[in-house]
Structures are given as structure tokens and as C-alpha cells.
C-alpha positions in Angstrom: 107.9 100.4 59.4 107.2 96.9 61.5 108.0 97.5 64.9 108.3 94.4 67.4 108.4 94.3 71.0 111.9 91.9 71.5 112.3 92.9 75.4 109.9 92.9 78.2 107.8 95.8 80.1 107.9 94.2 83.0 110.3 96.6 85.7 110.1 99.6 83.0 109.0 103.3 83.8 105.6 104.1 83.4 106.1 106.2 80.6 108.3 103.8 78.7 105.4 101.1 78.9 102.6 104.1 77.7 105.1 104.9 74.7 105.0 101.2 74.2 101.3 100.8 74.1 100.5 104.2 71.9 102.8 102.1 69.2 100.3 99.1 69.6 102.9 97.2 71.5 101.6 95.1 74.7 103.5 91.6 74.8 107.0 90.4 74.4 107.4 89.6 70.4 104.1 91.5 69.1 104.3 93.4 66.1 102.8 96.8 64.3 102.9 98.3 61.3 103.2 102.2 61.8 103.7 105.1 59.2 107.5 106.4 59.3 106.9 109.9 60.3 108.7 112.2 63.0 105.9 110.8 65.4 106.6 107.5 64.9 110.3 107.8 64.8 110.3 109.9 68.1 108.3 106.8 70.1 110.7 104.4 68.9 113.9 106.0 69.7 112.4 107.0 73.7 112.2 102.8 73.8 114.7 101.8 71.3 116.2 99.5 73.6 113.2 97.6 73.6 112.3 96.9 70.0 113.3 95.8 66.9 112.6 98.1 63.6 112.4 96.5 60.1 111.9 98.7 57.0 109.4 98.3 54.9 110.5 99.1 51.5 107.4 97.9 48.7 104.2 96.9 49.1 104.8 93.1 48.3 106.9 93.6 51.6 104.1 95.2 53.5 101.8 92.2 52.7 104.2 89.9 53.9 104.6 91.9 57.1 101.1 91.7 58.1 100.7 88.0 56.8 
């Protein structure tokens, strides 16, 4: 799963911005690649206002994703 940051954490609750940063998210627009587990899934939907979620379906898409 790529996960990006499309909102800011500027005026959010403290947790909201930790739940951020444990996805590897800091700035407006950054992007991580994280493994779709319950985990994962749990983080994203406590913040899901905040970022955008694109699937990541083959490898030849994962390369792209990080390039």
C-alpha cells in the first residue's frame, strides 16, 4: 500500500500526528510504502481524513511507487 500525507498536521490531536509519524508520514505530500496488514489498516483508518491510499497490486507497480 503507498500511503501519502495530502492534508496537514498542523492544529491536529497529538495522537493523530503520532499515528502519522509511526506510518513514516511527517510533511504535507510525503509518501510510504507499508505492508497491508490489520496494523497498517488500523493507523490509516484513525487518520483517514488525512491521507490518500493507493493499492499496490504487482511488483512492476511497487518499483514505480518508490521511483
Amino acid at each position: 500500500m503507498k500511503v501519502r500525507l495530502k492534508k496537514s498536521l498542523i492544529g491536529q490531536n497529538k495522537n493523530r500526528i503520532a499515528t502519522a509519524n509511526s506510518l513514516g508520514l511527517g510533511k504535507m505530500n510525503s509518501s510510504t510504502i507499508q505492508p497491508d496488514n490489520g496494523s497498517t489498516r488500523g493507523k490509516i483508518r484513525r487518520i483517514r481524513d488525512l491521507v490518500a491510499v493507493e493499492e499496490i497490486a504487482d511488483e512492476d507497480d511497487l518499483s514505480r511507487a518508490i521511483n
